[in-house]
C-alpha positions in Angstrom: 7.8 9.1 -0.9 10.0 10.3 1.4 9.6 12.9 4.1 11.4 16.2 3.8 12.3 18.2 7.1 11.8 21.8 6.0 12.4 24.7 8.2 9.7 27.3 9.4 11.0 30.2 7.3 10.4 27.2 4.3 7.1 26.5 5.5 6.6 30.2 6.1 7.3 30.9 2.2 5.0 28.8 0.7 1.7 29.9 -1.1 -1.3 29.9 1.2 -2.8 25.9 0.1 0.4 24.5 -0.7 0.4 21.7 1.4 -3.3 21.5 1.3 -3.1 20.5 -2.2 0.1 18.4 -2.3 -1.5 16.5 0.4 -4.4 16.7 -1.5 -2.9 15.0 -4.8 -1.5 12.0 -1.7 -4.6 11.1 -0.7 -6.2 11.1 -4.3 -3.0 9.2 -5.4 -3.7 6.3 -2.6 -7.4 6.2 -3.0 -7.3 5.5 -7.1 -4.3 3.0 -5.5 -6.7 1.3 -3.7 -9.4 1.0 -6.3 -7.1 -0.6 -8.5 -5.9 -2.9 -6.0 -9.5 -4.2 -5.3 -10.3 -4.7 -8.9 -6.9 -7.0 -9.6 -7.9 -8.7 -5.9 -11.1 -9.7 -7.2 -9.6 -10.6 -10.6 -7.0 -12.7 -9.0 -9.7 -14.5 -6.5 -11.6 -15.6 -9.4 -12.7 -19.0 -9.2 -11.0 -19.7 -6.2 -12.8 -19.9 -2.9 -11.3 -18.5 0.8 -10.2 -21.9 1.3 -8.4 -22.5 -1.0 -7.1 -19.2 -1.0 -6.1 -19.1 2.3 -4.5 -22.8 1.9 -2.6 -21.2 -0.6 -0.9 -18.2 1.2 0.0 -20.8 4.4 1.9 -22.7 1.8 3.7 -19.7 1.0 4.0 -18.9 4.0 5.9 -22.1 4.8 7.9 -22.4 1.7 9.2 -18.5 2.8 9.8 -20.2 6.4 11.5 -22.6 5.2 14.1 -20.7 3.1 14.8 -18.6 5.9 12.5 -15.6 5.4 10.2 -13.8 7.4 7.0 -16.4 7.3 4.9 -14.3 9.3 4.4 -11.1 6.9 0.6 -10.2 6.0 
């Protein structure tokens, strides 16, 4: 999504709510977003403790290192 720079008389013309509900629709968009992200976390974790998890992403980490990349990213 990008952000648009609109001018006041733009702003001015709009229906009284209209950027209540397109901001609306965002923050319904990122919250059904982040429910499905949990469930494919938890899917994806199954069977596989923190440990080994997080032995996992340093690997990655490294193997990204050591091609150059940016090792450091979340």
């Amino acid at each position: 999504m990008t952000i648009k720079e609109h001018t006041q008389q733009q702003l001015a013309a709009q229906p009284i709510g209209y950027w209540t509900r397109e901001a609306a629709n965002l923050v319904i968009g990122r919250l059904r977003a982040h429910d499905r992200n949990a469930k494919v976390h938890t899917t994806m974790r199954e069977g596989i403790d923190d440990a080994e998890y997080a032995a996992t992403i340093n690997t990655l980490r490294r193997l990204v290192a050591n091609l150059g990349g940016n090792g450091d990213l979340p």
